[in-house]
N, C-alpha and C positions, 0 to 999 in steps of 0.2 A: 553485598556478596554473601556467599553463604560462605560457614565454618568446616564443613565438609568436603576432602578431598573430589577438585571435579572431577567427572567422566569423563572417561579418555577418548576424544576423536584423534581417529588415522588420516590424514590428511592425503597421502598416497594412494591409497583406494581407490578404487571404481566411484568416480563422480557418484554414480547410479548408484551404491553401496552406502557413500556419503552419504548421501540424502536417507535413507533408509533412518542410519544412523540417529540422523538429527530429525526425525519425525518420532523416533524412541523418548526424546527426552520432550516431554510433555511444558510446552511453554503459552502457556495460554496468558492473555493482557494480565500484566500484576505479577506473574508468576514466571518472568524471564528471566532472574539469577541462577538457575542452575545450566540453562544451556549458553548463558551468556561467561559462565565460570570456564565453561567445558569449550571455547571458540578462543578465548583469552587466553587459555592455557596450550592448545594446540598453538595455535601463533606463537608464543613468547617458542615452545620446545622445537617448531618443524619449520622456521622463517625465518630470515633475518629483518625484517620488518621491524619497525620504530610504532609500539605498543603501546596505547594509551586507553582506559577505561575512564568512564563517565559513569559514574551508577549502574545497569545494564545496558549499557551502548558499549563499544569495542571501535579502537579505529587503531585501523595499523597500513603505516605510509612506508615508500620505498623511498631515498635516497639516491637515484641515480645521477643526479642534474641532469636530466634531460629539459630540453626548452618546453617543454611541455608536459602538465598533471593532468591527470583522468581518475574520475572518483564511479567506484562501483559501491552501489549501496544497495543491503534489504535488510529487512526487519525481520528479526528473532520472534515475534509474537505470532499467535494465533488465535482464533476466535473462541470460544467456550466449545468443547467438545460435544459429538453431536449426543442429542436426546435420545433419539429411537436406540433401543434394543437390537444388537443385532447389526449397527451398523457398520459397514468398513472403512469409513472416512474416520479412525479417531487413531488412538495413541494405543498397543503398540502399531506398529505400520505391517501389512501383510504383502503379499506377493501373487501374481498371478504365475501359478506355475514355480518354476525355475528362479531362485533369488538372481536379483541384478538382470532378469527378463522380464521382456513383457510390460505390465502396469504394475505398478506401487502406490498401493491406498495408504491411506493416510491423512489424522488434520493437520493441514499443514503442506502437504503434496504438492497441488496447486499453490498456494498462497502464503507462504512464499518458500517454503524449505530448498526445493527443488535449486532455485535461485540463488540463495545462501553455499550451498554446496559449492556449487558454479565459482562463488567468489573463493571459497574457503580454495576449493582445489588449483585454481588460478593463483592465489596464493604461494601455496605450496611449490607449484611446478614453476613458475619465475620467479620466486625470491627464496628457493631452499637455505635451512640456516647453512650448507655447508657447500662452497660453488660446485665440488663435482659432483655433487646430485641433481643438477639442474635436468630436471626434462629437457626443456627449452631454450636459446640464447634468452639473453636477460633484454628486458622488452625494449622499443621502440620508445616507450613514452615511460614519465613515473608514474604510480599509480596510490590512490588511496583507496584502500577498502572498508567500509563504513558497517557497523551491524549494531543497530538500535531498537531498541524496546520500544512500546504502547506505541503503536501502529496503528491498533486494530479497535479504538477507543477513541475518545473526545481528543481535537487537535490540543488544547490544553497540557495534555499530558505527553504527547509525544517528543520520545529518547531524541530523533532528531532535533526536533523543535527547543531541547533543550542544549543539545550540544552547539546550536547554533549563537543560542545565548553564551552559552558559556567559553566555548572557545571554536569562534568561529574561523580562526585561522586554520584549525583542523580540515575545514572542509572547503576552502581556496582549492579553486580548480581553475580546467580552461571547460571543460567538458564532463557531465557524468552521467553514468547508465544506470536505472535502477531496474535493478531486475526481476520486477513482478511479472505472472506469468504473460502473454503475448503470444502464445503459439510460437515463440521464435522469430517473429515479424518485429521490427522499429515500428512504435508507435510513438507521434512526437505528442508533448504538449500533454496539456490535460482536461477536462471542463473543472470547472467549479463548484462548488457547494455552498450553497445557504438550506438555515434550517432558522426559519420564525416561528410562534405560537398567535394564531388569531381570538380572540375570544370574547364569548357573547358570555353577557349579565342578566340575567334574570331576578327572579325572586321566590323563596319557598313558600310551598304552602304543602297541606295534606294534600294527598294524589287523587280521595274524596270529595274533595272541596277545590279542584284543580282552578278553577275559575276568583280563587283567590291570590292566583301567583303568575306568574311568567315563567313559561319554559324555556330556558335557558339552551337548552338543547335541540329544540327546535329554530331557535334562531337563529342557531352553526347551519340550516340547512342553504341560504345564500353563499355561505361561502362554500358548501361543496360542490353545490350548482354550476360556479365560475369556473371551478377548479376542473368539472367533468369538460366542460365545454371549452377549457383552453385547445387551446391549438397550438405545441411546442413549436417550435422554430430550428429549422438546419442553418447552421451559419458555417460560413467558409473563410479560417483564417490561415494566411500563408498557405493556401493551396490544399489542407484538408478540412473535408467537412466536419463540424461538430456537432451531432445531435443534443436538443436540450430536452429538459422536461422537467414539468412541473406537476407534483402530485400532495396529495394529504396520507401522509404517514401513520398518523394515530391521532385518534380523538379521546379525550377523559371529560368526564360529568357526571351530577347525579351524586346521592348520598346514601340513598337506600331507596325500597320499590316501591316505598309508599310518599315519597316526597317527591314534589316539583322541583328540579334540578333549578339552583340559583346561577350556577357559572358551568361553562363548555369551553373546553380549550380544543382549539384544531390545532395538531402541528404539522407545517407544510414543511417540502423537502424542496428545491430549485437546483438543479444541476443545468449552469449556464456555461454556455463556450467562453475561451480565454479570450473574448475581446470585449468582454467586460469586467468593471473590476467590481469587488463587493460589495461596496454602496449604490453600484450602477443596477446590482442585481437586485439589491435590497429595495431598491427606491421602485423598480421593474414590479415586486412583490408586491410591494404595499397601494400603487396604482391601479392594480386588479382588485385587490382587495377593501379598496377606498369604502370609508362606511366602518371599518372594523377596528380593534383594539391589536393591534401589531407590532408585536416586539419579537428581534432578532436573539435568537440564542446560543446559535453557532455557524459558523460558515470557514471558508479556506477561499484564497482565490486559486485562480484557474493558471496554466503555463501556453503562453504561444509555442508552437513547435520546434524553435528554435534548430531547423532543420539546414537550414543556410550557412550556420558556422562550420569551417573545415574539418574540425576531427569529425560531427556528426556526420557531415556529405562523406563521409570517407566510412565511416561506419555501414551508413545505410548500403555504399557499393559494395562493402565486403562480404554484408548480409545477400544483398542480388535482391531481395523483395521488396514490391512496392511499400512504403509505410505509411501507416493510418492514423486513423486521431487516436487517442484517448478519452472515453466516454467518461468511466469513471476520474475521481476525483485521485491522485497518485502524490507522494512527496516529489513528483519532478517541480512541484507548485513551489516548495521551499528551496530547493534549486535554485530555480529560475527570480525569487525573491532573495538572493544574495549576488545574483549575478552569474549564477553558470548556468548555460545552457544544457539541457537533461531531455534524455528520451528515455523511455519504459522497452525494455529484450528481457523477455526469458520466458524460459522453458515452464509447459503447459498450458491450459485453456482456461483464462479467466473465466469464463461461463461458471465451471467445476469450484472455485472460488464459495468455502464457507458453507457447500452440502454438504449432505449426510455420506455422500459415494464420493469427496474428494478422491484426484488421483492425479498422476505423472507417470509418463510411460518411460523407461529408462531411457530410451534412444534420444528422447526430445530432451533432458538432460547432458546427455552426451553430444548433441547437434548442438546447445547453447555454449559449452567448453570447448568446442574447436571454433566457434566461428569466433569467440572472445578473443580467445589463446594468438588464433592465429593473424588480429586485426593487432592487439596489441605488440606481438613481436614485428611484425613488418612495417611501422610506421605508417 
């Protein structure tokens, strides 16, 4: 935590105002203690919520005994702000027009502040600290809301991945939503991630005398070969499709311009659907790759849909839209790795996700807090 008085969010605000808000306070991976001070601090003063911090994670749970818990969760982090000069996707956050109209740029708009807001103001309007402020009758179900750091970074380091260690009673559900962007559409499930290094050995010599050494780096060219001419695979689990794919991320070699590169490392990326687990994908890798030097360096597994448990069918109907996979890789994966079942809702357009021109348009904001608001009050 830091030593300085948080920043004060209004929780009563314009969802669409909220978010602005919370795209002000600059939280980029490593650097989530001040808007994780400033989420803590509104809770504990505008809630009556049961308040718990983890390092930069926040969880604050309702009390009702209701026969049924539902966990809303996103991440406080954001990715490095952007490079270009000029751009409107950073910190402070701008307005088209009219504050609270139109689009709201910002890092973080899309991915995920927008979403965060949504929980915070959910918050607020069914568990006010005081009853007759309530927006709302008091919900249907209880509810846990989750806001965790290094998201946006190696699974190693993720606020959730830690809270689960540490106190995984916190996050006991039947049901959770995490709400990265979606357009507003249920998407179940997730694919997966593997991340391996292939690498070829060689030998140095002068660049002169090349005929005394082995290029190292020309011998990475087999495996980029294999890698061009995959042919991804659509798999269909629980009734939606998952597209995969398999590509080469970054390659390093080479020591300077006049030496024969002795060693090249490829690193490949595998984003497989959830009906395979991470050794199924790993082992998938390294089959292709057969002939190579393949070591795994990071990977997550994937979430089936988990589309067929009742609170989610109840979800999906209240949303009215068809719902879709999950391409990329989402915490529904650690969900769905303690036993609850998780789908990905909220407001903006993952494409937008981590540009220079991040944005959210107020209204898709305001469309993710009613359809919430009003799923979780009517059971």
């Amino acid at each position: 935590m830091t030593s300085a008085a948080p920043l004060t969010l209004d929780l009563s605000q314009d969802v669409a105002m909220l978010t602005a808000a919370l795209l002000d306070i600059p939280s980029v991976s490593g650097q989530e203690a001040a808007i994780a001070d400033a989420v803590e601090a509104a809770l504990r003063a505008q809630t009556s919520l049961e308040v718990t911090r983890d390092g930069d994670a926040v969880v604050a749970r309702s009390a009702l005994g209701r026969s049924e818990r539902v966990i809303l969760a996103g991440h406080l982090d954001t990715v490095p702000l952007p490079s270009a000069g000029g751009a409107r996707g950073t910190v402070p956050s701008s307005w088209d027009g009219v504050p609270g109209e139109g689009l709201l740029w910002g890092r973080g708009a899309t991915d995920m502040k927008g979403g965060v807001a949504v929980q915070l103001a959910l918050a607020e309007r069914l568990f006010p600290r005081n009853a007759h402020d309530a927006a709302a009758p008091a919900p249907a179900r209880d509810v846990t809301f989750v806001f965790y750091d290094h998201e946006e970074v190696e699974a190693a380091k993720s606020g959730l991945g830690r809270l689960a260690r540490n106190s995984p009673e916190l996050l006991a559900g039947d049901f959770a939503i995490l709400l990265e962007p979606t357009d507003g559409t249920v998407e179940g499930g997730c694919n997966g991630t593997l991340r391996v290094e292939a690498t070829t050995v060689g030998e140095a010599a002068h660049s002169a005398r090349a005929w005394m050494g082995r290029n190292a780096i020309h011998a990475a060219a087999p495996i980029l070969a294999r890698l061009a001419a995959y042919e991804p695979a659509t798999v269909t689990v629980d009734g939606l499709d998952y597209r995969e794919s398999l590509n080469a991320v970054g390659i390093a070699g080479g020591t300077a311009g006049n030496v024969i590169p002795d060693r090249c490392t490829v690193t490949v990326n595998y984003r497989f659907a959830p009906d395979k687990s991470i050794d199924e994908a790993e082992a998938h890798v390294r089959a292709l790759l057969e002939g190579f030097d393949v070591v795994r360096t990071d990977g997550a597994s994937g979430a089936r849909p988990g589309l067929t448990h009742p609170a989610a069918a109840a979800f999906v109907a209240a949303v009215g839209q068809e719902p879709k996979p999950k391409y990329g890789w989402t915490d529904v994966a650690r969900f769905s790795d303690l036993g609850v079942p998780a789908v990905n809702f909220g407001p903006g357009d993952a494409l937008l996700a981590h540009k220079d021109d991040e944005r959210v348009s107020a209204d898709a904001v305001r469309a993710s807090l009613r359809a919430l608001e009003s799923w979780l009050a009517t059971g």
